[in-house]
ROMARNU-937815 format. One line per 10 residues: number of its first residue (from 1); their letters; for each residue x, y, z of N, C-alpha, C. Coordinates in pm, whole numbers, always signed. Atoms other than C-alpha are relative to their C-alpha. Example, Ala and Ser with C-alpha at 12.3 -4.5 7.8 and 13.67 -1.06 7.14 Angstrom:
BEGIN
1	AS	+89 -119 +0 +1230 -450 +780 +90 +120 +0 | -82 -119 -6 +1367 -106 +714 -77 +109 +73
This chain:
BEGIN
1	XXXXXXXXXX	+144 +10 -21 -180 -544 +11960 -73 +75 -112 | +69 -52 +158 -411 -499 +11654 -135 +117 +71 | +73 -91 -77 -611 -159 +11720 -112 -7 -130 | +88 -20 +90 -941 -136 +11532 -55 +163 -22 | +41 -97 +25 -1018 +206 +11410 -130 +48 -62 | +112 +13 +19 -1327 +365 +11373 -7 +104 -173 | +47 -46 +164 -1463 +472 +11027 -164 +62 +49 | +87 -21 -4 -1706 +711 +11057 -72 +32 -162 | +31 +20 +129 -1971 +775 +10793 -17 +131 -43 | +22 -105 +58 -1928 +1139 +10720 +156 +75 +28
11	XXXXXXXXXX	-33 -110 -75 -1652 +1397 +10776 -62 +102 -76 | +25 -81 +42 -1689 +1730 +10710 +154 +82 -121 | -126 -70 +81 -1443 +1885 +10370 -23 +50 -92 | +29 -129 +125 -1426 +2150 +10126 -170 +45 -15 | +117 -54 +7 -1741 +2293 +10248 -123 -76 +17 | +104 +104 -45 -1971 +2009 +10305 +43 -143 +60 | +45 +125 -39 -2068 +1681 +10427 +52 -58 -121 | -38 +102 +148 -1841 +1406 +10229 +4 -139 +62 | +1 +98 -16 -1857 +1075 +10225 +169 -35 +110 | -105 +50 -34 -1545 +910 +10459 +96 -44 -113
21	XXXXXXXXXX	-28 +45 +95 -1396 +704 +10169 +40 +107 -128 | +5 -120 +179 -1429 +1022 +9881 +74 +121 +110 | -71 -129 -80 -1259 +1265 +10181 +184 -68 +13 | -126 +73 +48 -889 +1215 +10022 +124 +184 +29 | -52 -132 +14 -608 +1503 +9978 +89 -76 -111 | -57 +40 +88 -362 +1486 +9656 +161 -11 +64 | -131 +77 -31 -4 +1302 +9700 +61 +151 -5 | -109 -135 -3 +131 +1683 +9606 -5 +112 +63 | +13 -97 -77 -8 +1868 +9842 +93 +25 +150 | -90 -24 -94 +214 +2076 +10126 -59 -95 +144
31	XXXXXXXXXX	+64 +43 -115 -30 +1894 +10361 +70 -146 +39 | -52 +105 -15 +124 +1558 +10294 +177 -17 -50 | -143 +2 +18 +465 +1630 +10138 +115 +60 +129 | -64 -30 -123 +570 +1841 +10446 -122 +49 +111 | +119 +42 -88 +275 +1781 +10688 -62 +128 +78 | +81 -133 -86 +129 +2122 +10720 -164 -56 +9 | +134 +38 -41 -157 +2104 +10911 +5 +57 +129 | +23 -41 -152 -255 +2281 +11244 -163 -61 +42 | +116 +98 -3 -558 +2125 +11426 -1 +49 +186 | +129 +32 -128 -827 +2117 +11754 -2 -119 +37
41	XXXXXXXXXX	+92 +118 -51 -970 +1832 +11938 -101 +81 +73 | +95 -54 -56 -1278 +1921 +12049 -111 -160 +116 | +104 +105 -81 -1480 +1708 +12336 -109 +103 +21 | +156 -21 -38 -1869 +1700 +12349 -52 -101 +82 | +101 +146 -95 -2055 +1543 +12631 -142 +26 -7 | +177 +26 -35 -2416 +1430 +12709 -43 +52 +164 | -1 -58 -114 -2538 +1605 +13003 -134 -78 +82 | +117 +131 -39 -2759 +1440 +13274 -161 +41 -48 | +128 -10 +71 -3044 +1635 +13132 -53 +7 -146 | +32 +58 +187 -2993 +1508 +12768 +11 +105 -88
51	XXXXXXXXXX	-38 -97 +60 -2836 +1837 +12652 +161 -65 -35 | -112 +64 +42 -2524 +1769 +12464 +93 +121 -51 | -74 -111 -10 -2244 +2013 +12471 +151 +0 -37 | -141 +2 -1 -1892 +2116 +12372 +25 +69 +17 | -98 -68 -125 -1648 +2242 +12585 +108 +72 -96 | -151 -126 +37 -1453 +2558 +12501 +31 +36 -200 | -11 -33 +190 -1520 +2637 +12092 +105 +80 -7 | -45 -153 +4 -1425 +2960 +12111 +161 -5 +74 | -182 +78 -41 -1037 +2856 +12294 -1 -19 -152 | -70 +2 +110 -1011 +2669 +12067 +38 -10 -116
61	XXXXXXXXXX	-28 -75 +107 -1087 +2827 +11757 +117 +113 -21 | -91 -91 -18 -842 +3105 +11878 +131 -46 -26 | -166 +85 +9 -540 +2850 +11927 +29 -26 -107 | +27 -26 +140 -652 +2771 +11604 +63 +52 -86 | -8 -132 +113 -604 +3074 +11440 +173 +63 +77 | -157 -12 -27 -219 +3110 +11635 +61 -90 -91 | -88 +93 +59 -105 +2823 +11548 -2 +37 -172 | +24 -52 +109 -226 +2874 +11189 +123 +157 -18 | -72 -125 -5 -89 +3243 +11196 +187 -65 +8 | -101 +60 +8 +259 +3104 +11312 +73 -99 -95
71	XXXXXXXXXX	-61 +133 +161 +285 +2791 +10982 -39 +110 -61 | +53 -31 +152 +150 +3049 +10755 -95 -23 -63 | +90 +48 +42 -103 +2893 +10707 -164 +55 -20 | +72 -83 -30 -438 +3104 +10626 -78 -84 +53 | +103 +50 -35 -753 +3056 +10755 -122 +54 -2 | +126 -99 +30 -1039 +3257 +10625 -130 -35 +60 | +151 +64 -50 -1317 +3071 +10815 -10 +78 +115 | +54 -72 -151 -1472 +3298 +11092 -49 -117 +90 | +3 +47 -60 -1562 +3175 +11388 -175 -72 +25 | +145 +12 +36 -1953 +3157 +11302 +50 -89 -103
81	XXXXXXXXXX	-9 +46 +142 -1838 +2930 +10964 +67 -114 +93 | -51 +126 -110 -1636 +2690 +11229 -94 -72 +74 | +64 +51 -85 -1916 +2647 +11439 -99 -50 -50 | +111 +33 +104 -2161 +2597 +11175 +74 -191 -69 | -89 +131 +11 -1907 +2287 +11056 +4 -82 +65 | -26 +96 -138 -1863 +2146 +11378 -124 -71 -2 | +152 +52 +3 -2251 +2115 +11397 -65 -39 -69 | +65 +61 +93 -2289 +2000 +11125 +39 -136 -32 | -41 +160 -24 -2085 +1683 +11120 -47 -77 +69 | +26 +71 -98 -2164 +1636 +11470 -170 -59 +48
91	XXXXXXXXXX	+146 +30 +40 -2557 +1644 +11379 -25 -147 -29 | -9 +51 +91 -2507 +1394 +11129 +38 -150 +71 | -70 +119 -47 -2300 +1157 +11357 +5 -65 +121 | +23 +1 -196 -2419 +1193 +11746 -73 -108 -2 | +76 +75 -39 -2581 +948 +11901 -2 +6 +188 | +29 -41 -187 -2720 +949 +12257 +43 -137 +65 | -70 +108 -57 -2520 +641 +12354 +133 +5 +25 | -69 -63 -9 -2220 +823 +12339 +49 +132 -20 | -45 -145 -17 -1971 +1137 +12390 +96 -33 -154 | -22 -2 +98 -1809 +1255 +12111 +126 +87 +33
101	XXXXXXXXXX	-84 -78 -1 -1476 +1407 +11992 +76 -2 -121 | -11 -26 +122 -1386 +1597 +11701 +112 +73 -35 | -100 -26 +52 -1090 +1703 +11528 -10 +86 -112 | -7 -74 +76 -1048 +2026 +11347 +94 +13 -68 | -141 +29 +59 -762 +2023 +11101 +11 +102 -166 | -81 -91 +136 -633 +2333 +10834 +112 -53 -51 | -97 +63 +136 -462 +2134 +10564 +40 +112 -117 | -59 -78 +112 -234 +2326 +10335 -38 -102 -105 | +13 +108 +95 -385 +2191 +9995 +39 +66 -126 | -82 -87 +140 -219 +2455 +9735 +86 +62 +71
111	XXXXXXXXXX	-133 -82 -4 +118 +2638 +9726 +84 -89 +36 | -145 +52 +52 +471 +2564 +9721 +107 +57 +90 | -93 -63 -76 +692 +2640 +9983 -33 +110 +85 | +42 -164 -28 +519 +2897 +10154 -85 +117 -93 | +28 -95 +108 +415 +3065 +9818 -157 -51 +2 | +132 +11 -17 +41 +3076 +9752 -49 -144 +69 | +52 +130 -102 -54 +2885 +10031 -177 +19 +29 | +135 -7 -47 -435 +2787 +10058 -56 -124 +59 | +20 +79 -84 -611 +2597 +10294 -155 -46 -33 | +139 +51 +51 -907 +2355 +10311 -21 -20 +217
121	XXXXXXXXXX	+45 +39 -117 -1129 +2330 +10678 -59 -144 -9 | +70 +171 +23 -1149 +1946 +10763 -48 -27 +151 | +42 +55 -113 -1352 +1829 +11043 -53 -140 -18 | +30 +150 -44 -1366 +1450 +11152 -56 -8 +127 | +80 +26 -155 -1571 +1302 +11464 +23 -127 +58 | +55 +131 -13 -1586 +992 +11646 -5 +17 +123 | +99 +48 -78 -1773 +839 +11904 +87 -28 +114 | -74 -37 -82 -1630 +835 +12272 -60 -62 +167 | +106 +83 -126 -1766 +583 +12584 -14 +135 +103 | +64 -71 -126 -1905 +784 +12858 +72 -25 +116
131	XXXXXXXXXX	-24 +44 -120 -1747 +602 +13110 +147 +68 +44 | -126 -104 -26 -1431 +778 +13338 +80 -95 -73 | -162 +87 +52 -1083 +673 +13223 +86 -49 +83 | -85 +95 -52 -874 +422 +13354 +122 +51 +59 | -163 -3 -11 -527 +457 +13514 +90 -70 -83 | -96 +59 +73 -234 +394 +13272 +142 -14 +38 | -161 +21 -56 +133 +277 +13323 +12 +99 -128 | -84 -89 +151 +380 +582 +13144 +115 -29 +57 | -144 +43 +33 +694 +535 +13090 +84 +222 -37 | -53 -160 +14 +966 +875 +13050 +93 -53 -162
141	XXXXXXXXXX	-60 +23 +105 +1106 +839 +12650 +139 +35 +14 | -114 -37 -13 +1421 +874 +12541 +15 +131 -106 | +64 -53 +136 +1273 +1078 +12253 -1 +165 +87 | +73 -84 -51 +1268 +1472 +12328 -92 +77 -71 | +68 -92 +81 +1060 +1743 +12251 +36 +117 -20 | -110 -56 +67 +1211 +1976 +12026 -30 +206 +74 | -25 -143 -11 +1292 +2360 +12122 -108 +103 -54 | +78 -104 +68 +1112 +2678 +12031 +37 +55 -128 | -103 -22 +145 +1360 +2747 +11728 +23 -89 -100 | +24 +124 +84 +1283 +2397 +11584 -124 -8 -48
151	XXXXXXXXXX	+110 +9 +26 +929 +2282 +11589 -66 +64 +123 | +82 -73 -125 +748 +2569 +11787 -104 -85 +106 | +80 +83 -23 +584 +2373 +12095 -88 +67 +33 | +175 -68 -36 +272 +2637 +12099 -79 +20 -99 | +84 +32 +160 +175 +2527 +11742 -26 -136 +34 | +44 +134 -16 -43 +2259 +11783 -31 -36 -157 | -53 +60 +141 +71 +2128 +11433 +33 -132 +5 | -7 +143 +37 +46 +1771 +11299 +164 -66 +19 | -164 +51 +35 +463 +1763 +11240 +22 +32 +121 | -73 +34 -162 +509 +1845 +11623 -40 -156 +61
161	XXXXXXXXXX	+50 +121 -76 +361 +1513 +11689 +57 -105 -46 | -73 +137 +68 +603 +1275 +11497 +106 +3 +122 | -113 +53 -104 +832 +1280 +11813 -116 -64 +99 | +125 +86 -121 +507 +1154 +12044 +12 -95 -86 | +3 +86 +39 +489 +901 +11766 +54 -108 +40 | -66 +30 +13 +815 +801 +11775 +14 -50 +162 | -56 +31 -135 +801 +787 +12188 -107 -120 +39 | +135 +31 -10 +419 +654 +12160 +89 -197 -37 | -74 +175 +103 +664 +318 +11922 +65 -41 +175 | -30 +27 -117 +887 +306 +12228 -31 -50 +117
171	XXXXXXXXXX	+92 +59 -106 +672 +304 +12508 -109 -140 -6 | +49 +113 +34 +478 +17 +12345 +64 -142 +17 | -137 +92 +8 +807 -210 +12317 +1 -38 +160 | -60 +34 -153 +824 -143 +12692 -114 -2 +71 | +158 +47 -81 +428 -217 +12801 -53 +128 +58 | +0 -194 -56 +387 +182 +12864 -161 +13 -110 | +136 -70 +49 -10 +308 +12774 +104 +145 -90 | -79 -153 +3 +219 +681 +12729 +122 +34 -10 | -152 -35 -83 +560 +819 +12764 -7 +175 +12 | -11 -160 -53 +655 +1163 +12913 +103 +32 -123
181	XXXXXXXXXX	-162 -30 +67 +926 +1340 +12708 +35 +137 +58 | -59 -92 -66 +1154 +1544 +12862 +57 +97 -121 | -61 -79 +100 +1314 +1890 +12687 +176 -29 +19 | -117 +25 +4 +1677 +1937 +12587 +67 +52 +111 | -92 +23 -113 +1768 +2005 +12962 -47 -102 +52 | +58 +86 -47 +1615 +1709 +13056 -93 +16 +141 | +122 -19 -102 +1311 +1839 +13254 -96 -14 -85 | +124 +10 +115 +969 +1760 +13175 -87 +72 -87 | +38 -94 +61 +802 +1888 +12920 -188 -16 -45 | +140 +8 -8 +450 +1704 +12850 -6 -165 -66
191	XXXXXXXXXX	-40 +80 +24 +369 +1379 +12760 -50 -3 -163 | +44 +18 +103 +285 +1258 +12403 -123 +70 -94 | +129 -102 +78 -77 +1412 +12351 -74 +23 +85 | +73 -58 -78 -135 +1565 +12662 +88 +37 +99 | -105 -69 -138 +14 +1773 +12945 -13 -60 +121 | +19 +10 -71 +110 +1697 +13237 -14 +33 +137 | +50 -91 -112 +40 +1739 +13602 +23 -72 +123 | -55 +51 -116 +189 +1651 +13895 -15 +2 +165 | +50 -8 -131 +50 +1580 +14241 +127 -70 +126 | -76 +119 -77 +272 +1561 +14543 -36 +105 +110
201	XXXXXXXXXX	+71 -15 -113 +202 +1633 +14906 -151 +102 -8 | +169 -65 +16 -163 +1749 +14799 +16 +157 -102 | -13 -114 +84 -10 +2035 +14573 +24 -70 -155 | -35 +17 +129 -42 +2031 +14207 +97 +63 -66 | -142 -77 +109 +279 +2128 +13949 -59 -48 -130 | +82 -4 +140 +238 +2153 +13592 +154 +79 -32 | -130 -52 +56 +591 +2240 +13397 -66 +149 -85 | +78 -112 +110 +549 +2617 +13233 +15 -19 -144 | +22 +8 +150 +483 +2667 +12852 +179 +21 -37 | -135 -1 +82 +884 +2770 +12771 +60 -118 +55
211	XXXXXXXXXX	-61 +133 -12 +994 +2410 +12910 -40 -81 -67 | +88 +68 +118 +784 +2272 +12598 -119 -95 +24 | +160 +67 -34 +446 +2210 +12716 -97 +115 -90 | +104 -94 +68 +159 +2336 +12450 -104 +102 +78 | +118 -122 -66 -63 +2654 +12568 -136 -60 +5 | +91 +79 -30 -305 +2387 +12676 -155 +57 +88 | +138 -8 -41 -696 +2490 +12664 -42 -66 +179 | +26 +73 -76 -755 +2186 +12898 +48 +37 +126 | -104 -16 -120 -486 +2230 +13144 -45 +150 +72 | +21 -140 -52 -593 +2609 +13195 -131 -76 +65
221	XXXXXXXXXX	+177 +41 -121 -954 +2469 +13309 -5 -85 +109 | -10 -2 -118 -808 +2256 +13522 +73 +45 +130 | -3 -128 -79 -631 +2535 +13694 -81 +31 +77 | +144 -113 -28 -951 +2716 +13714 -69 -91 +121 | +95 +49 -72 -1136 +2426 +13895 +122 -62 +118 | -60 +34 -67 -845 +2309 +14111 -17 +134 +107 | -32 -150 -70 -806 +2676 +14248 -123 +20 +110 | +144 -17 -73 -1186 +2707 +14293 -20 -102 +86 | +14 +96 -80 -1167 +2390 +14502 +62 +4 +136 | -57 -37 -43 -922 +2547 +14668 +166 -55 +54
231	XXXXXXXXXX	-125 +88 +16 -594 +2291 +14598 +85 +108 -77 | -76 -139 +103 -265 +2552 +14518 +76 -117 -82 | -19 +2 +158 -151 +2519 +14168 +116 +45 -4 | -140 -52 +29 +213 +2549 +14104 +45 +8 -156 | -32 -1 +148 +333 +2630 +13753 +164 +21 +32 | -138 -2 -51 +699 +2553 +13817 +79 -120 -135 | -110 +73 +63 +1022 +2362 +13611 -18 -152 +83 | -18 +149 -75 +992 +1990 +13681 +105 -110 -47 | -78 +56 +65 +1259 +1802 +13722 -35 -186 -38 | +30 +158 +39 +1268 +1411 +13569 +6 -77 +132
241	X	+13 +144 -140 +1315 +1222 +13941 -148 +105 +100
């Protein structure tokens, strides 16, 4: 199925507002030769009184700045210089017909192995229907997700996501929206590009972070509002049946 992708008309790189098309990186950079890159998603909604908002900066600028910390990767942008970025793309590119969601991404674009490593702040946006989301068929891969001694899974890093790819190919083959992937004991661990969460006799489960589920912003908030609702919240080992 042919997916159409959206082209927006700005991101934000090396300090300003660049054209889409002229926002490139060079074939020799660590960013594309061995895919350093740590990165955000950020969701902004429209609120019913026409205030327009995004959820949780400050998260996850922090996760941010782990993950980062953990590749090596610097990141000299304060958290005032992030937010100034964000708002400035998202100025540029909002529209009150839709929600929006933006992608923060520290590209290694100098050094050599680790050796003078310097980074560029890239923020991209696009546009995001309003309307709830659908139920999807998932599928469980055969694909796992790799250990803490491999590709750390509490670095939300670009190169942890070539096994979702690879499960994302799979699940397609077999009419699957998703696939879960289980860790190397074969319990679950999260699915492709998002955690998961498991409802059964009116109690929620949620696999913990050392069974290779990312230190998920999201997932903590819905904790928070499950709790306050007063539905208990299990953070337990889940097995695959």
């Amino acid at each position: 199925m042919a997916v159409k992708l959206q082209k927006p008309e700005f991101v934000y790189m090396n300090g300003k507002l660049t054209p889409w098309d002229d926002a490139t990186l060079h074939i020799g950079t660590e960013a594309v030769t061995r895919s350093l890159n740590v990165f955000e998603g950020l969701k902004g909604y429209w609120h019913q009184d026409d205030r327009f908002g995004i959820v949780f900066m400050r998260r996850h600028y922090e996760r941010l700045l782990r993950s980062a910390k953990l590749m090596h990767l610097p990141c000299p942008w304060n958290y005032e210089e992030y937010v100034a970025a964000v708002n400035e793309l998202l100025g540029a590119l909002l529209t009150t017909e839709q929600d929006m969601w933006a992608r923060i991404t520290l590209f290694g674009v100098e050094g050599h192995w680790g050796i003078d490593t310097k980074s560029d702040l890239v923020v991209t946006a696009y546009n995001q229907r309003k309307e709830q989301p659908t139920p999807i068929k998932i599928g469980v891969s055969t694909w796992q997700r790799s250990g803490d001694n491999a590709l750390p899974y509490r670095v939300k890093a670009g190169a942890n996501y070539e096994v979702g790819r690879l499960a994302r190919i799979e699940g397609s083959r077999l009419g699957y929206s998703d696939m879960i992937l289980l860790n190397s004991a074969g319990r679950v661990s999260e699915a492709t590009a998002s955690c998961v969460v498991m409802v059964r006799d009116g109690v929620l489960y949620t696999p913990p972070h050392y069974e290779g589920s990312l230190e998920s912003v999201t997932l903590d908030f819905v904790q928070e509002i499950a709790q306050s609702l007063g539905y208990e919240f299990v953070v337990r080992p889940i097995d695959r049946t």
